[in-house]
BAROFI-791500 format. One record per atom (N, C-alpha, C): x, y, z; residue in three letters. Coordinates in steps of 0.05 Angstrom, whole numbers, padded with zeros to 5 digits, always signed. Atoms other than C-alpha are relative to their C-alpha. Example, Ala and Ser with C-alpha at 12.3 -4.5 7.8 and 13.67 -1.06 7.14 Angstrom:
BEGIN
+00018-00024+00000ala
+00246-00090+00156ala
+00018+00024+00000ala
-00016-00024-00001ser
+00273-00021+00143ser
-00015+00022+00014ser
This chain:
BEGIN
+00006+00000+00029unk
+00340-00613+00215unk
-00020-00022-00007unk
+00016+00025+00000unk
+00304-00682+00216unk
-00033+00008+00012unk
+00023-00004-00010unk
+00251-00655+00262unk
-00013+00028-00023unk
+00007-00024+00018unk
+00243-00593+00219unk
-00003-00011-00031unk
-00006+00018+00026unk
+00241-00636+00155unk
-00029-00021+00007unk
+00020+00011+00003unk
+00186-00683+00182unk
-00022+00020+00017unk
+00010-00010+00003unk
+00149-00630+00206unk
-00016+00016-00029unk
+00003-00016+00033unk
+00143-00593+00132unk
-00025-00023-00010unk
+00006+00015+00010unk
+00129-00661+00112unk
-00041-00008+00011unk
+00027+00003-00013unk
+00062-00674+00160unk
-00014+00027-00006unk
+00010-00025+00012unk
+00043-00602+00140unk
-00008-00007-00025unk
+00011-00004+00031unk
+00041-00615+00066unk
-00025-00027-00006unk
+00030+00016-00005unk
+00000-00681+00083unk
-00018+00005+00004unk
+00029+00002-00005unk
-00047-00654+00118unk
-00014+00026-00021unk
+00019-00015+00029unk
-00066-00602+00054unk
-00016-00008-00003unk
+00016+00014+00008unk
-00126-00599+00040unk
-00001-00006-00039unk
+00012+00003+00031unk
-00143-00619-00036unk
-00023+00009-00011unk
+00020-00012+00019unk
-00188-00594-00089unk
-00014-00027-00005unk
+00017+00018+00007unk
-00245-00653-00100unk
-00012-00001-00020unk
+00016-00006+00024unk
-00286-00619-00149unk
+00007+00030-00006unk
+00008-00036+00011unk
-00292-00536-00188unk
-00024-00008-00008unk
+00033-00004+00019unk
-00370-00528-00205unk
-00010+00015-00003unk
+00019-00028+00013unk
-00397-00491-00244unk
-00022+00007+00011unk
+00029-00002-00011unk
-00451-00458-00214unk
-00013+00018-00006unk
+00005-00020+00009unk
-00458-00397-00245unk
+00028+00032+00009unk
-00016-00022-00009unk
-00433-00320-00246unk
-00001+00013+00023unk
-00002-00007-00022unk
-00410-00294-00182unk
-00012-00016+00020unk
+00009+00019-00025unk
-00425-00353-00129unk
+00005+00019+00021unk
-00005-00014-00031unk
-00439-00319-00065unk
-00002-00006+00033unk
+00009+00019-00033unk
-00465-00366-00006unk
-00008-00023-00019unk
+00011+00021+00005unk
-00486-00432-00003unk
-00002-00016+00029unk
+00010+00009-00022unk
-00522-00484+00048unk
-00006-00029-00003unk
+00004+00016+00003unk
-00540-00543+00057unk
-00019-00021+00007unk
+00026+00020-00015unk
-00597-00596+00067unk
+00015-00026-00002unk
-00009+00027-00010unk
-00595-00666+00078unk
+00012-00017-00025unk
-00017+00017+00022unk
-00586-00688+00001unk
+00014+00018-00011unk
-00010-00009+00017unk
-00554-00633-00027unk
+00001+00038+00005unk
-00016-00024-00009unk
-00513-00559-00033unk
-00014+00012-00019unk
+00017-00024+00021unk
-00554-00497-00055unk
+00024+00022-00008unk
-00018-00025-00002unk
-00509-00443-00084unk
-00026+00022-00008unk
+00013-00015+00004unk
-00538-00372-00094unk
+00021+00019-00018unk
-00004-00005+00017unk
-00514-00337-00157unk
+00002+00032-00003unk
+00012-00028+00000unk
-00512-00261-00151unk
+00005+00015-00022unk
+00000-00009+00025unk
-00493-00234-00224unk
-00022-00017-00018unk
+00025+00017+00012unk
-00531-00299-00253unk
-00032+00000+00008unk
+00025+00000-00013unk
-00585-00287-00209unk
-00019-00022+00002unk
+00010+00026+00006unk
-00596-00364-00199unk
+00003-00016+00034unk
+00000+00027-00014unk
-00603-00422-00147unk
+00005-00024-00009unk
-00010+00030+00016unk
-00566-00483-00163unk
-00002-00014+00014unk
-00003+00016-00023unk
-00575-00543-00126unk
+00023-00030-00007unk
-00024+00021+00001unk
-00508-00590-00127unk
-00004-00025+00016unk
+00003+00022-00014unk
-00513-00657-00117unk
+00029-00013+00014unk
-00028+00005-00006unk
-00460-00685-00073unk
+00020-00029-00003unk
-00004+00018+00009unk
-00458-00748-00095unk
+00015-00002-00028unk
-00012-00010+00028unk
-00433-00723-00172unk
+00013+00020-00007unk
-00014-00037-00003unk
-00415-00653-00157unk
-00013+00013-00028unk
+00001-00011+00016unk
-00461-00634-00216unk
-00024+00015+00011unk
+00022-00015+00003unk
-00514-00581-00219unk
-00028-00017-00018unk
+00022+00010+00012unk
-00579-00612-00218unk
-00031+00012-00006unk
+00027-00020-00003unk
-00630-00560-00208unk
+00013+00030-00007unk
-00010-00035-00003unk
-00631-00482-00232unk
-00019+00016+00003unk
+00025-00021-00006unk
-00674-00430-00207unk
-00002+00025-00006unk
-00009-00033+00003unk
-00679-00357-00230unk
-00018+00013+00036unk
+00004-00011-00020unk
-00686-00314-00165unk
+00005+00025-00005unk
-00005-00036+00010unk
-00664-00243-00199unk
+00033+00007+00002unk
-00031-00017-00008unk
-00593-00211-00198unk
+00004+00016+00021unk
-00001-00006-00029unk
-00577-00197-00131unk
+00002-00019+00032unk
-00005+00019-00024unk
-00585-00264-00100unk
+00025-00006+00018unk
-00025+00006-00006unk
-00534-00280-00053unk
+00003-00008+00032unk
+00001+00018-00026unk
-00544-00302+00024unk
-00013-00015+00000unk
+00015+00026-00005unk
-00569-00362+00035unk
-00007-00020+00029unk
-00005+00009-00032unk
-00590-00398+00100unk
-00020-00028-00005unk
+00015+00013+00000unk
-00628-00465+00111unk
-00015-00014+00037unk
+00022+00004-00020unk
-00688-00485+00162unk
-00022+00003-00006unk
+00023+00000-00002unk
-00754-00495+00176unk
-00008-00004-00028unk
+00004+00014+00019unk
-00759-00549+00121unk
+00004+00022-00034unk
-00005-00017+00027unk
-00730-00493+00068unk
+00017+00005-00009unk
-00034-00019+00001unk
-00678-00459+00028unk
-00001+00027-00003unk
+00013-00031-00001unk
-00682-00387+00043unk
+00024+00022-00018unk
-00009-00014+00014unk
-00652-00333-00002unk
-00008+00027-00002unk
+00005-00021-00002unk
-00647-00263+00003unk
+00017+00015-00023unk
-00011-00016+00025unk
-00633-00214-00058unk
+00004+00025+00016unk
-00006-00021-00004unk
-00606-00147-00038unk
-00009+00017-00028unk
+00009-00022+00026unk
-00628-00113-00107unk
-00026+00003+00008unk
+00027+00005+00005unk
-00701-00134-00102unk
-00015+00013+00015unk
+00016+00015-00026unk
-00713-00141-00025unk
-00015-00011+00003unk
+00016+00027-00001unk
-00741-00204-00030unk
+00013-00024+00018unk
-00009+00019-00015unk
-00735-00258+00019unk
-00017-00024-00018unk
+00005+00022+00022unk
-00744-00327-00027unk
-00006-00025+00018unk
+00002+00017-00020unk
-00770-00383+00013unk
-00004-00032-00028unk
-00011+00021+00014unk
-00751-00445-00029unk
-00003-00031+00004unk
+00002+00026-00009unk
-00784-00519-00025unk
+00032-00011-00015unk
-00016+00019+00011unk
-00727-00568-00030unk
-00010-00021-00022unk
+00011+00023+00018unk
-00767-00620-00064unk
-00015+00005-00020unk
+00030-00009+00019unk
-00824-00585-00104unk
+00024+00025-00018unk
-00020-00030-00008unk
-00766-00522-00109unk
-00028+00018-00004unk
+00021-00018-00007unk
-00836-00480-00109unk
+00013+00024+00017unk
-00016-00028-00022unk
-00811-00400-00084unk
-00022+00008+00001unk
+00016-00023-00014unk
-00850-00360-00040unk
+00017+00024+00000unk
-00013-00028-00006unk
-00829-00285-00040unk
-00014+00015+00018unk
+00017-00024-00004unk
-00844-00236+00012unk
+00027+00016+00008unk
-00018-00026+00006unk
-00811-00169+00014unk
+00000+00006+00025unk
-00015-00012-00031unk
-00767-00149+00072unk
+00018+00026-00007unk
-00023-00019+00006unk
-00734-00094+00038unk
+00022+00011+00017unk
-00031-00016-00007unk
-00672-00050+00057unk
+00018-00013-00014unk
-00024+00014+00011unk
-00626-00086+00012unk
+00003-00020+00018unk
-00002+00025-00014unk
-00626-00154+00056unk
+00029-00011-00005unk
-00029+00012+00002unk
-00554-00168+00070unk
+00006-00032+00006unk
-00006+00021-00008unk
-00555-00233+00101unk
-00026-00020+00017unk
+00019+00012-00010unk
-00605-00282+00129unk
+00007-00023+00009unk
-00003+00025-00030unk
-00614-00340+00193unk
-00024-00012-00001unk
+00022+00010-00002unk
-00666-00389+00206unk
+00004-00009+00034unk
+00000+00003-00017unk
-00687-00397+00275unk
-00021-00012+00019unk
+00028+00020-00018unk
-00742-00449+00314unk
-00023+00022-00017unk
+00035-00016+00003unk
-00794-00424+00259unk
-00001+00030-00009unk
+00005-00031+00008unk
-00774-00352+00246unk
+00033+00008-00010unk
-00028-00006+00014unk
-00719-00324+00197unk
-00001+00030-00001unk
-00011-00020-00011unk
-00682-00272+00207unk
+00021+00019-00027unk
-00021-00011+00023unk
-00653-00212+00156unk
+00009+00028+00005unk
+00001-00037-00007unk
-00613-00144+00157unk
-00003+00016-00016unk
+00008-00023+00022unk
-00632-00090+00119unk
+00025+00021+00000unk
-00024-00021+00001unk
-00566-00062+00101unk
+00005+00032-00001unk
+00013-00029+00014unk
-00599+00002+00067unk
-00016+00011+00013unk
+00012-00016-00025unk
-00643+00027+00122unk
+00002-00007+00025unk
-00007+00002-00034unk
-00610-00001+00188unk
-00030-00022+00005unk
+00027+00014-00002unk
-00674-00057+00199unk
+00010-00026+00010unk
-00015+00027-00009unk
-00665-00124+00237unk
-00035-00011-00015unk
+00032+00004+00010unk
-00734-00155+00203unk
-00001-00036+00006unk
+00004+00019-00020unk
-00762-00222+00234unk
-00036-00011-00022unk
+00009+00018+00007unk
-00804-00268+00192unk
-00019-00030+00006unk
+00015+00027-00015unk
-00856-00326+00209unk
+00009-00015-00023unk
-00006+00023+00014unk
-00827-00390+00169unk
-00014-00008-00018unk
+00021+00019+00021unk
-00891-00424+00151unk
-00020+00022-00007unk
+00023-00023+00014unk
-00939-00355+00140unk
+00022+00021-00020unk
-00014-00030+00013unk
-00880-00318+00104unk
-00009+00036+00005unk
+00012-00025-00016unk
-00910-00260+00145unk
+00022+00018+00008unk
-00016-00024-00025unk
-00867-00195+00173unk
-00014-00011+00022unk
+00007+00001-00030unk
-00878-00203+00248unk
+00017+00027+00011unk
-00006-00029-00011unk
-00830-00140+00265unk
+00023+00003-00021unk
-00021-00006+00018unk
-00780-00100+00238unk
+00005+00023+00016unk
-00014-00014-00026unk
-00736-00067+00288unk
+00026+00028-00004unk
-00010-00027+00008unk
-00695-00001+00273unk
+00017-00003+00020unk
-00012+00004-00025unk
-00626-00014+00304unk
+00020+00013-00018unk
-00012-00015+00009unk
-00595+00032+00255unk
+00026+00005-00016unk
-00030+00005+00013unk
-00525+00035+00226unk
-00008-00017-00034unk
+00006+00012+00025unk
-00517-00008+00162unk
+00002-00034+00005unk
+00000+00018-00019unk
-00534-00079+00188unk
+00014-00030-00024unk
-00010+00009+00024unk
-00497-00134+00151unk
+00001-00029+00011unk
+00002+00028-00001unk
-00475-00214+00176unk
-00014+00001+00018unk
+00016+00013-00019unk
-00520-00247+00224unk
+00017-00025+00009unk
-00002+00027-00017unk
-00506-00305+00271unk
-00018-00006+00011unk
+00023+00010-00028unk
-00563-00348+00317unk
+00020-00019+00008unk
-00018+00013-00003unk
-00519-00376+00359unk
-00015+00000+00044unk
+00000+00005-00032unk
-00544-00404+00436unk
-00026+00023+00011unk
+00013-00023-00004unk
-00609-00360+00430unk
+00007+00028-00002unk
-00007-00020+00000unk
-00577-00308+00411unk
+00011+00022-00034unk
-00007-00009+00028unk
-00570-00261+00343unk
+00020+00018+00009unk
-00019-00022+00001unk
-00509-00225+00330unk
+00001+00012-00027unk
+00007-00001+00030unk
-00513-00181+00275unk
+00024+00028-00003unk
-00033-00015+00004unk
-00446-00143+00244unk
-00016+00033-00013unk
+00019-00011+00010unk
-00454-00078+00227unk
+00022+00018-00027unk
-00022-00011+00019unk
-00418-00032+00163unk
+00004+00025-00001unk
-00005-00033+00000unk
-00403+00033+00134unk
+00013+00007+00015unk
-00003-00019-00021unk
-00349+00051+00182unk
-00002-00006+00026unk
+00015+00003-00029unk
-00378+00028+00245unk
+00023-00020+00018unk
-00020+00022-00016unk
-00333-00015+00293unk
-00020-00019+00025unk
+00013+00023-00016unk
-00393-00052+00330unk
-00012-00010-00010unk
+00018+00016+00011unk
-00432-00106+00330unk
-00027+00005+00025unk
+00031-00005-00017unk
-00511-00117+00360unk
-00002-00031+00012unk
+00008+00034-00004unk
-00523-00178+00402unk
-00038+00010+00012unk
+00024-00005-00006unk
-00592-00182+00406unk
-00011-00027+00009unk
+00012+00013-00004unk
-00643-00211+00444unk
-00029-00009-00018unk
+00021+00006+00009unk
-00693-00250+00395unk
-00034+00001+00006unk
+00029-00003-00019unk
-00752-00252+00445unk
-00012+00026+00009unk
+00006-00026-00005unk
-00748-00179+00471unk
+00005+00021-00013unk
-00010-00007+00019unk
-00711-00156+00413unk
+00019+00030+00008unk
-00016-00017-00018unk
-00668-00120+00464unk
+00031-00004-00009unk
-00021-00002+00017unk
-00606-00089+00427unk
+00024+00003+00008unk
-00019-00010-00012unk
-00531-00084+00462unk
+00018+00003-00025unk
-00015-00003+00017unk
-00483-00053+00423unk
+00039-00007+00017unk
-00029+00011-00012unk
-00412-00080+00431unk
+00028+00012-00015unk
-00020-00014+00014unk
-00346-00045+00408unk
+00023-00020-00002unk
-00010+00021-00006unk
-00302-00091+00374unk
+00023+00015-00011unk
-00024-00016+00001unk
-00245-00039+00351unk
+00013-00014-00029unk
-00017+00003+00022unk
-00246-00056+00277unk
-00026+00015-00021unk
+00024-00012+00013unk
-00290-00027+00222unk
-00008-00017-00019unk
+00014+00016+00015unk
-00345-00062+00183unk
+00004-00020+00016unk
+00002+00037-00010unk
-00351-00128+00234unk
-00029-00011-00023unk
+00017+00012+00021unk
-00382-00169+00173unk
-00012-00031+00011unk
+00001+00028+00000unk
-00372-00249+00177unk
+00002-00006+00031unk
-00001+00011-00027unk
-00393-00286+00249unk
+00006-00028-00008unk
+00003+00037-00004unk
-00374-00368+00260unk
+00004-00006+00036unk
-00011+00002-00030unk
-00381-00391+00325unk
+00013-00020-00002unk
-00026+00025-00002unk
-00327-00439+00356unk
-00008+00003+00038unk
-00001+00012-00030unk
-00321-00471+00434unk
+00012+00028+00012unk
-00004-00019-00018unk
-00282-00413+00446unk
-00002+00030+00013unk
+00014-00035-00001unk
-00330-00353+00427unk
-00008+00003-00027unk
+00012-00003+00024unk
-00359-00325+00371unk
+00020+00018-00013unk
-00029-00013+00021unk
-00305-00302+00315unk
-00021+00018-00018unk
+00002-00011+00027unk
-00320-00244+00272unk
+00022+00015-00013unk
-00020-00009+00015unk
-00279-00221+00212unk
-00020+00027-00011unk
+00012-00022+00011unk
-00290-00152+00189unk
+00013+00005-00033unk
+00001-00004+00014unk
-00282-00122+00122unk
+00032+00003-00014unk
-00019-00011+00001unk
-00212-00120+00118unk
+00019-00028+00005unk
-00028+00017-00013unk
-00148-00160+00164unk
-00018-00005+00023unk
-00009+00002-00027unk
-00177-00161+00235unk
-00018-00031+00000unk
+00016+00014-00005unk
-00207-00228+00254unk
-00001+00006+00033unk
-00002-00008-00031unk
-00233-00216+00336unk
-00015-00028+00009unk
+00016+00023-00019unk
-00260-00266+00387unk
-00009+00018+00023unk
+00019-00003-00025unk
-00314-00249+00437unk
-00012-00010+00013unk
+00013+00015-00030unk
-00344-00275+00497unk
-00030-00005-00003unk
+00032+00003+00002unk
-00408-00306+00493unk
-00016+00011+00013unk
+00016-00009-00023unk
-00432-00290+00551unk
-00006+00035+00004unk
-00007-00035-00013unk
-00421-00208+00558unk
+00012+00022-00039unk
-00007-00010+00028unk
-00390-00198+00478unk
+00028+00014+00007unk
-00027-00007-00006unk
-00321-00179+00515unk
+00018-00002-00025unk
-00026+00008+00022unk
-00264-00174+00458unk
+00025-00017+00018unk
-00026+00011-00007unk
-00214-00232+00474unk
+00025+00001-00001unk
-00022-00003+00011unk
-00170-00218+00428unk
-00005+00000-00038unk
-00002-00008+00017unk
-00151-00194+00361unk
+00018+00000-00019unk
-00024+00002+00014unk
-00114-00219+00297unk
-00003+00002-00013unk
+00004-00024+00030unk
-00094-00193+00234unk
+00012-00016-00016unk
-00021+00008+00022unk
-00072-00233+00169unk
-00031+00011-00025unk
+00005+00001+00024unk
-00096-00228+00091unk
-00006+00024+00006unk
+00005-00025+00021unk
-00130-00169+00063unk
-00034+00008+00004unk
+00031-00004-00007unk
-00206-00178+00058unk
-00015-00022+00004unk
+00016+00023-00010unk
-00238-00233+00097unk
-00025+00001-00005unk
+00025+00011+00011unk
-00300-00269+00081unk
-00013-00018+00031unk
+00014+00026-00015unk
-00341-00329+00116unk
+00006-00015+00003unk
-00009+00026-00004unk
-00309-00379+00152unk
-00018-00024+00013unk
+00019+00025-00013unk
-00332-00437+00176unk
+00021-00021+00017unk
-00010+00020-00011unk
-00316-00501+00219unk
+00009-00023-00018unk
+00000+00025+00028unk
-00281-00555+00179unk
-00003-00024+00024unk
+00000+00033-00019unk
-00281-00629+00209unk
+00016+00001+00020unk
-00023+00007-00022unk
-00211-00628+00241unk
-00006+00021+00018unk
+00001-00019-00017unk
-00238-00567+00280unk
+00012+00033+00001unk
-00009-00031-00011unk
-00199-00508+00264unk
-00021+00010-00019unk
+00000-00017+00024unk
-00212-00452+00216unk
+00000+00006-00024unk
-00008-00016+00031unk
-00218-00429+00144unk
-00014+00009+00003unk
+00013-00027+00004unk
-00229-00362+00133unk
+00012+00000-00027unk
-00005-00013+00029unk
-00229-00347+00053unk
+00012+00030+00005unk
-00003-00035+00018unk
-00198-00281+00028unk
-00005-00001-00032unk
+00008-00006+00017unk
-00228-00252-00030unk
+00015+00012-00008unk
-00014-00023+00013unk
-00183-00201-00049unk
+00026-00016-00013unk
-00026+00008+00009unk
-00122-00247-00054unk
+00002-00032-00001unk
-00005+00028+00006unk
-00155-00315-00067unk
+00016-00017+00019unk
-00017+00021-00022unk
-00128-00354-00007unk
-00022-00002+00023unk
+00012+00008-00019unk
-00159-00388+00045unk
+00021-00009+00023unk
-00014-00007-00017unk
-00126-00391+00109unk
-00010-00013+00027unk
+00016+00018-00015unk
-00133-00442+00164unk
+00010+00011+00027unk
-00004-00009-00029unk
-00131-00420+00235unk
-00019-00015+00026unk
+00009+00017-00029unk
-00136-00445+00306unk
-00020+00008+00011unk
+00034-00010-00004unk
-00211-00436+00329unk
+00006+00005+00034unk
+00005-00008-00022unk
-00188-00425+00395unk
+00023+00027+00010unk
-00018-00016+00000unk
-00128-00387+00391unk
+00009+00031-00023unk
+00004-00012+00023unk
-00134-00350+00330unk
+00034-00003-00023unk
-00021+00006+00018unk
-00065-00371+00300unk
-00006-00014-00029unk
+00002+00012+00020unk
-00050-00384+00236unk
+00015-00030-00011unk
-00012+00026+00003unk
-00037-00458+00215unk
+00002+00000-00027unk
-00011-00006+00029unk
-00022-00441+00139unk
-00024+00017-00014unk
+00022-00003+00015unk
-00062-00424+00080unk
+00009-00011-00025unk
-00005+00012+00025unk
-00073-00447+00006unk
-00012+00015-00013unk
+00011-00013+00023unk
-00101-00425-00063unk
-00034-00009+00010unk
+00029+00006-00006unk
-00178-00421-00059unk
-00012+00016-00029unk
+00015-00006+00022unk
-00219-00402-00123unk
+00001+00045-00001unk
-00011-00034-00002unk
-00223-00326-00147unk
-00026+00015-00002unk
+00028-00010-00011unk
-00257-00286-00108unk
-00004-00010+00026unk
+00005+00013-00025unk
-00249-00337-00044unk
-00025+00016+00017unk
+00027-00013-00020unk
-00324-00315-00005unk
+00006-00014+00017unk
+00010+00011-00024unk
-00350-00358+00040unk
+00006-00037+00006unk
-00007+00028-00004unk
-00334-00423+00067unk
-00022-00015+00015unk
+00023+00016-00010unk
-00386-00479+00086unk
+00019-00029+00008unk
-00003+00023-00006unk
-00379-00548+00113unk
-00023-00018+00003unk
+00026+00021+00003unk
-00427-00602+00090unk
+00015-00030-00023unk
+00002+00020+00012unk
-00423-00676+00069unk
+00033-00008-00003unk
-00028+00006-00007unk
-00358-00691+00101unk
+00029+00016-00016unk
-00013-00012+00029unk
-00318-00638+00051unk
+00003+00027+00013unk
+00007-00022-00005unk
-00310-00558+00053unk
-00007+00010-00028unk
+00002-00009+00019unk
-00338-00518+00002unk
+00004+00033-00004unk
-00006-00020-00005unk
-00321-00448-00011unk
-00001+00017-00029unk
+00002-00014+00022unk
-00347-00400-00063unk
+00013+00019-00010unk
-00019-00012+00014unk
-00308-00361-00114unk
-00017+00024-00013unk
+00019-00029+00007unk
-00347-00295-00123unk
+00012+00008-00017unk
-00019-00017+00023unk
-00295-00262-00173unk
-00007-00016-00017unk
-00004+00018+00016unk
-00309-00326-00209unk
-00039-00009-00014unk
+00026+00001+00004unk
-00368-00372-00232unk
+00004-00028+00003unk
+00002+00022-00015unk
-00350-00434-00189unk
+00008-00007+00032unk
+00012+00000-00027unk
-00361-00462-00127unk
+00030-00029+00006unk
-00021+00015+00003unk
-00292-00509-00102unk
+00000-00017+00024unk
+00005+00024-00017unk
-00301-00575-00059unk
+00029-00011+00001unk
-00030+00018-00016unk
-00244-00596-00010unk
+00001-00021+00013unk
-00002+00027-00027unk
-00223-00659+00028unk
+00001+00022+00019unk
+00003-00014-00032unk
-00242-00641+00100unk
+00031+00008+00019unk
């Protein structure tokens, strides 16, 4: 009873806490981070906010259109892709100055990679491939299905795919050589990598782990409802948001167990980790909710 009693007890310690709610607008949908500060992307507001992390207030607002909503940062930028528009938004941090060039297919998700960013065209099957500093197309690759999260992870893009589909694409960037991998869930959406493979959560319960090397399924586990974007927190494991039922849900990055979960904003999306904290946007909502690590 004693051991089961100070167990509970080291459990409710290590909770994480709510730090800040910020306002950041309607429907927060991603967010990223540079060196001074957290961009959210706004997809009903159709805005770019840039949060300082020092105050947790919104210090910058950008209109980018209704639709904004992945966000990625590199190659000295903050990149933003609208799915209404198909516009890829290339975003000085300091000047905030936007470049637009058009990648259409509804642009589900976007990566930045040594110089060249990366988007899928959900709406016509399209992997489309970007020069950084010419905002140029360079290709745009027809790998079909409905193409949705991305990962660059060890030279390597993985990109989820929807509608139905139960694989994902690991592709080669350089030869743009496509393997399709069967991961025995439908819609593989959200990728995070971890030491012990690359995790994706599909549209639903399944979270899977696969093999870096080959995209083998490790193994396969099932909690909440409709998983989002997890990320790495500090102590190493897991949070994966659910959206559907508002909880975030911490799990072992190598095992896939679950080590609890808590309340997370409404709408729980995506989870980030920047500036020693987690942050995790509330899509149903119109704030963005900062945790002790």
């Amino acid at each position: 009873m004693r051991v089961l009693l100070a167990a509970t007890l080291i459990g409710l310690a290590a909770q994480p806490h709510v730090i800040a709610r910020i306002a950041s607008g309607t429907s927060p949908c991603e967010s990223a981070a540079t060196a001074s500060a957290v961009w959210v992307a706004n997809d009903s507001s159709g805005t770019l906010v840039r949060v300082d992390p020092r105050t947790n207030r919104v210090t910058a607002r950008l209109a980018l259109g209704k639709g904004a909503c992945a966000v990625a940062v590199g190659a000295g930028a903050v990149w933003v892709v609208n799915y209404r528009t198909g516009v890829l938004a290339r975003v000085d941090p300091s000047t905030r100055k936007v470049r637009r060039t058009q990648v259409g297919g509804e642009p589900f998700d976007v990566v930045v990679d040594h110089g060249h960013v990366w988007t899928t065209g959900f709406g016509n099957g399209t992997l489309v491939e970007v020069d950084a500093r010419s905002g140029r197309v360079l290709r745009r690759m027809n790998v079909g299905g409905a193409p949705n999260g991305l990962l660059y992870d060890a030279g390597v893009l993985w990109v989820g795919l929807g509608r139905g589909a139960t694989e994902v694409l690991k592709v080669d960037p350089t030869t743009g050589t496509a393997h399709r991998i069967e991961v025995g869930a439908e819609a593989p959406t959200h990728f995070v990598a971890s030491r012990a493979g690359i995790w994706v959560a599909n549209d639903g319960d399944a979270f899977t782990l696969l093999a870096r090397d080959d995209g083998r399924v490790l193994k396969t586990v099932h909690f909440g409802r409709t998983l989002g974007q997890a990320a790495l927190a500090p102590d190493g494991t897991l949070w994966v948001p659910d959206k559907e039922i508002d909880t975030i849900f911490r799990v072992d990055a190598a095992t896939g167990r679950q080590l609890g979960s808590f309340p997370g904003g409404n709408g729980a999306f995506q989870a980030m980790r920047a500036f020693g904290s987690m942050w995790v946007t509330s899509y149903a909502g119109s704030d963005v909710w900062r945790f002790s690590g």
